[in-house]
N, C-alpha and C positions, 0 to 999 in steps of 0.2 A: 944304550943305557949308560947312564954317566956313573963315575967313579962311587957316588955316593948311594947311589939309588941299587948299585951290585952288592956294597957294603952293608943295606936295610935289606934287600931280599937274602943275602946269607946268614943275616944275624936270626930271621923272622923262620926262616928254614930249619935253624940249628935249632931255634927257642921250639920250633915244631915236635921235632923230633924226639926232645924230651920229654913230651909231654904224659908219652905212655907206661915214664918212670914214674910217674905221682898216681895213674892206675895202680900200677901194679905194687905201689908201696902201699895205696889205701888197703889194695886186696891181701898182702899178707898181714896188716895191722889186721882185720876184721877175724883171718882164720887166727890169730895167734891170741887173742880175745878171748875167743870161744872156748869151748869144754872140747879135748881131746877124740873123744869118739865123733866128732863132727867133723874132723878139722878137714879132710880128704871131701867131705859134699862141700863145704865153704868155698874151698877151691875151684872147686869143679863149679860149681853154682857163679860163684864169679868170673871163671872162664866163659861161661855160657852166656852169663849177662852183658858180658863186654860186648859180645858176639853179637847177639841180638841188636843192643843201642847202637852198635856202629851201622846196622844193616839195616834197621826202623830210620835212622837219623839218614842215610845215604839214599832211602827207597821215598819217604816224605816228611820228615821231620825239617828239613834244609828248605823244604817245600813252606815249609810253614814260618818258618824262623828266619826265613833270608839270611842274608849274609852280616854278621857278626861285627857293624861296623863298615863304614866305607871301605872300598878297596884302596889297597896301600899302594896302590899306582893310578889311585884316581880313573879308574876302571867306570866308577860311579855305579851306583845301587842298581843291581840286576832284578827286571822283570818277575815278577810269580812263572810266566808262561816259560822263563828260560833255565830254572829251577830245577827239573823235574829229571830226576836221576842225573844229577850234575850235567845235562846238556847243554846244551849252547853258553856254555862260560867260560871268561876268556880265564888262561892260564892264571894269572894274577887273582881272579878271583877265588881259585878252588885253596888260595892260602886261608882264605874265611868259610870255606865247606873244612877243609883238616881241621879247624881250631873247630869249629862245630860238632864235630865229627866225636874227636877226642874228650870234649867237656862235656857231652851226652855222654860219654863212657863213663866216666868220671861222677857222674851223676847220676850215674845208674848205680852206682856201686855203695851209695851210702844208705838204701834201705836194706842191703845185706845184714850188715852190722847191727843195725839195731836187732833185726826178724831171725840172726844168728839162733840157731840149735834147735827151732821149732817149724821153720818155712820151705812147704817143700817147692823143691827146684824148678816145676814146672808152672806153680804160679806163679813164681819169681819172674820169669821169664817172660809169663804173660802180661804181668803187669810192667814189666818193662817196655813194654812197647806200646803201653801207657804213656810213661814218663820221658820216653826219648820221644815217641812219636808224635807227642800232643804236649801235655804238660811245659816240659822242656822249653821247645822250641815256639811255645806261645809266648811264653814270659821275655825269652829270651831277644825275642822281636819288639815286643815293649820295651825292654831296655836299655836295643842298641839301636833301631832305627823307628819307634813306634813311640805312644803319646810321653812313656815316661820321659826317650832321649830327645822331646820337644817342648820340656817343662820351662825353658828356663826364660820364653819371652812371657808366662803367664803369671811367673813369678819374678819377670824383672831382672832375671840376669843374662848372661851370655852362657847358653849350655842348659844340659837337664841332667837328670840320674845320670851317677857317677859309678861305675863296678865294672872296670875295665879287666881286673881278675876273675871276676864270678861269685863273688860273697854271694849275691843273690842269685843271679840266673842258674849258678852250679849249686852252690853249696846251701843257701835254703829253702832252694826248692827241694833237690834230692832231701835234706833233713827235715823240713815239713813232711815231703812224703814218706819217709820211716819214722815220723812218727805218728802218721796214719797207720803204718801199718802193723808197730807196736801195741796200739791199743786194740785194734782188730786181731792179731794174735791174741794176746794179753799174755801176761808172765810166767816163764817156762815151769815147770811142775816141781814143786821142789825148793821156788824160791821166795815166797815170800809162807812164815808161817799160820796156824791156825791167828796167831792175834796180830799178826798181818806183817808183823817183822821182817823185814828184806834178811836173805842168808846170803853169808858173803861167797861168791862163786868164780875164784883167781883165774885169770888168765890162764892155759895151759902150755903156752911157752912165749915167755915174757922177750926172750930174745929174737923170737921173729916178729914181735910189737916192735920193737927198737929198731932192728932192722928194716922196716917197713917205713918205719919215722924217715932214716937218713936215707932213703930211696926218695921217699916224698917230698922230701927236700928240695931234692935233684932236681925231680920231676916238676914242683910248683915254680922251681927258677925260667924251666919253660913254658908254662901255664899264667905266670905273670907279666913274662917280659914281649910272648904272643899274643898275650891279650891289652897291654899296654899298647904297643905296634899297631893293633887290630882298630881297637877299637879309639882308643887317643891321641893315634899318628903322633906316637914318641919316637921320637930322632934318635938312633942306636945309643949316644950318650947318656940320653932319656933313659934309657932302657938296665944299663946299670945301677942309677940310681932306683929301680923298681928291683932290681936282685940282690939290692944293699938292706933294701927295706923289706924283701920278703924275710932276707934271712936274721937279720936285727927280730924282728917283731917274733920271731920262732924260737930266738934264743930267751930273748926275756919272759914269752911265756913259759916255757918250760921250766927254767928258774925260780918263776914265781910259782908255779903248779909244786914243785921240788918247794918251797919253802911254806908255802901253805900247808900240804901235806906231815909234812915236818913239823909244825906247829901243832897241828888237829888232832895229829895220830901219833907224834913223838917221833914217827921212823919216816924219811920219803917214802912214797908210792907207785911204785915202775909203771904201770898202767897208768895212772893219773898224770905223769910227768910227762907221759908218750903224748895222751889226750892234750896238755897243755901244749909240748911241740904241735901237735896238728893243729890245735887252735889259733894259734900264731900264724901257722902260715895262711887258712882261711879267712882270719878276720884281718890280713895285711893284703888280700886278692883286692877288695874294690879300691883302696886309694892307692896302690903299691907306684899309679903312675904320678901320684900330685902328691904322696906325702913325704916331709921332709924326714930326713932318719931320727932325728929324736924322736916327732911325734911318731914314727913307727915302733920306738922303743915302749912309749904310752900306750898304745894299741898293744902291742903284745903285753904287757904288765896286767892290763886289766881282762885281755878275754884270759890269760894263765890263773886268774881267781876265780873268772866267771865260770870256767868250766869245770873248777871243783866242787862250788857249790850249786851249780845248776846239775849235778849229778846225780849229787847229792837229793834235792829237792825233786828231781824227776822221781827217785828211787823209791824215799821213803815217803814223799807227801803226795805223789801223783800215781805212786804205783803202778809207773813207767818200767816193765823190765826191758833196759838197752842193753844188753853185756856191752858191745863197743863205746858206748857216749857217742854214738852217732847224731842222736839228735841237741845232745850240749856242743860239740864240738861243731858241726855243721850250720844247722840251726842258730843256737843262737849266739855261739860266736858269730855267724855268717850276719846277723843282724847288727851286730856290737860294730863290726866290721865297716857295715854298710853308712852306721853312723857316725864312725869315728872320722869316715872319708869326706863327711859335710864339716862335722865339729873342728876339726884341724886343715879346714880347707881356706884358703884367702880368699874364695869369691864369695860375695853375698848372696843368698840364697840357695847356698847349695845344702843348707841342712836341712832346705825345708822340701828340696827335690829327691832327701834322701829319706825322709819321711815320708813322703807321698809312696816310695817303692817299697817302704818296709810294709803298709798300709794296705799294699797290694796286694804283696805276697802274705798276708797273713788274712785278710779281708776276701781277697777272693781265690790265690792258688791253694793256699789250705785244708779252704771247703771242698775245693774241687777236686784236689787231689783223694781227701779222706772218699767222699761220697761215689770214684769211678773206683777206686779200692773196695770199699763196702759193697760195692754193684758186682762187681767180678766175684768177689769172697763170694756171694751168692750163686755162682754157676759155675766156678774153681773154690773150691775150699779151700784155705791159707793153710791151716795148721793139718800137721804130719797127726796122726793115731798116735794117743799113749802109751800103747807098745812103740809104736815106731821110734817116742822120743826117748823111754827108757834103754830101749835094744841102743840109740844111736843113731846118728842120720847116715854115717855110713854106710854100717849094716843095713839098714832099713831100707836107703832109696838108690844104694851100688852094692849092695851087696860086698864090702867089702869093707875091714877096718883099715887108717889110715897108718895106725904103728901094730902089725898085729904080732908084733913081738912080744908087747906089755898088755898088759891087765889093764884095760881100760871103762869097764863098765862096772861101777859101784850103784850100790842102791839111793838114790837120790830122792826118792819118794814117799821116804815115810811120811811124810806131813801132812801128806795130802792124799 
């Protein structure tokens, strides 16, 4: 191996490695979101879910999704037949089975957030072997070595879909599908009143939101700069300039989220300012490896507005209850994202290859997702007993509260 090629497999290693800080940051953002007497199943639920997606994704999801991008040693695109529980592949390749691996986790974790305080644990689980086993890894084949990343002799240029971080394959699929699974919930009991008014339902500890944020941080620096490698064959130089631009576009959202806020409501808003960091780093995943750091500062500026008013507008006009903004922050930052990577790109035609994947994902992974959701609901029930969600999901589905030192069960239900 020559000097530079030990310098790309240690950078793509390290970028690996991180990746299951941006799990584990989404995972305490989603319990920290939630209402207190839940917060100990949140956990648990997303420990469970990681579990599953990486065992669906390793058992046949990898089967279906191939490899995530050429191999970074020119390996060249493995067989379906040599696929099958990571067999017959050569070392170099299973660098595109980890990234797979890890971004089905990662994916699996953002219908948590929205289905927070009402979903119990065991369809979660089932339907995650939905999402990593099927869903996931179908789009996911589309978009790195499948018709969308062959768009670009039909439209005349060199290249196709562009989302070497995952706006789309990660983040709006998972967010289309919690918000599948929001409407098939529907709104926790309590929150919106008899003349339909959303009630405001705070975070129950704002500082493990925060915390969660500068973990995902961490974690998206390896989610972008292994997916830039993976799939863009960016040269380690390459590869800073995509951790320049993840964390540019995360600062200016959150700023902008903090000063919209500020404006709307006179005071910032800790939640909202967390959703703007996350939004940032989301909608900075698909161009992170071709845009320049200004226009990543563009990009975070505008999904940090998008996501306060898209929360907005979920809440009170679609009667969308997300406690997390999973599906603003994922969703449709994750589309802003997808498009800001054609809008701000120098090749010709790459807006209209990134239109064709938003078209995709909302045209047919959508449906698809909502209607094997709706299928399941029918032979797994989604939603916990009304006892169960007034007792708490702790109590209810562990028998056990998460602080049971404090008082954590008020009456939340007179309204309904």
């Amino acid at each position: 191996m020559t000097e530079a090629l030990y310098l790309a497999s240690g950078l793509l290693a390290l970028s690996l490695f991180l990746m299951p800080l941006s799990i584990t940051g989404l995972a305490l953002t989603n319990v920290g979101m939630g209402r207190s007497r839940s917060a100990s199943h949140a956990m648990t639920s997303s420990l469970c879910v990681i579990a599953v997606a990486l065992l669906v994704f390793f058992a046949c999801g990898f089967r279906i999704s191939g490899p995530f991008g050429l191999s970074y040693y020119d390996a060249g695109i493995l067989q379906p037949t040599s696929t099958f529980f990571f067999m017959g592949m050569a070392p170099a390749d299973l660098f595109t089975a980890t990234f797979g691996m890890f971004a089905a986790a990662l994916c699996s974790l953002i219908p948590l957030g929205a289905a927070a305080d009402r979903w119990r644990m065991s369809a979660a689980c089932v339907s995650t072997v939905l999402l990593a086993g099927f869903v996931f890894p179908l789009f996911g084949r589309a978009a790195s070595t499948g018709f969308l990343a062959g768009l670009g002799p039909h439209l005349n240029f060199e290249g196709g879909f562009s989302d070497a971080g995952g706006s789309g394959f990660i983040h709006v699929t998972g967010g289309l599908s919690a918000l599948s699974v929001a409407w098939l919930l529907g709104p926790r009991r309590g929150k919106y009143s008899n003349e339909g008014l959303p009630a405001a339902v705070p975070a129950h500890d704002s500082i493990l939101v925060l915390f969660g944020c500068m973990l995902a941080w961490v974690g998206w620096l390896g989610v972008n700069s292994a997916g830039a490698m993976l799939t863009r064959r960016a040269a380690p130089a390459t590869v800073i300039v995509a951790a320049i631009d993840t964390t540019l576009s995360a600062c200016a959202a959150a700023l902008t989220a903090a000063a919209v806020t500020r404006i709307r409501f006179r005071k910032p808003d800790a939640s909202l300012i967390a959703n703007g960091w996350m939004a940032g780093l989301v909608a900075s995943s698909a161009g992170c490896a071709t845009l320049k750091p200004a226009t990543a500062v563009l990009t975070g500026l505008v999904a940090g507005a998008l996501v306060v008013f898209s929360v907005e507008f979920l809440e009170f006009r679609l009667k969308v209850d997300d406690p997390c903004g999973s599906v603003s922050v994922h969703a449709v930052c994750g589309i802003w994202g997808l498009l800001a990577a054609g809008i701000f790109s120098d090749v010709s035609g790459q807006f209209m290859a990134q239109l064709v994947g938003v078209a995709t994902l909302l045209g047919f992974i959508f449906p698809m997702t909502y209607f094997l959701n709706w299928l399941l609901n029918k032979f797994i029930p989604y939603r916990v007993s009304i006892d169960g969600e007034r007792q708490g999901l702790d109590l209810h589905e562990l028998g056990a509260d998460a602080y049971p030192e404090f008082v954590v069960h008020t009456d939340e239900f007179v309204q309904r």
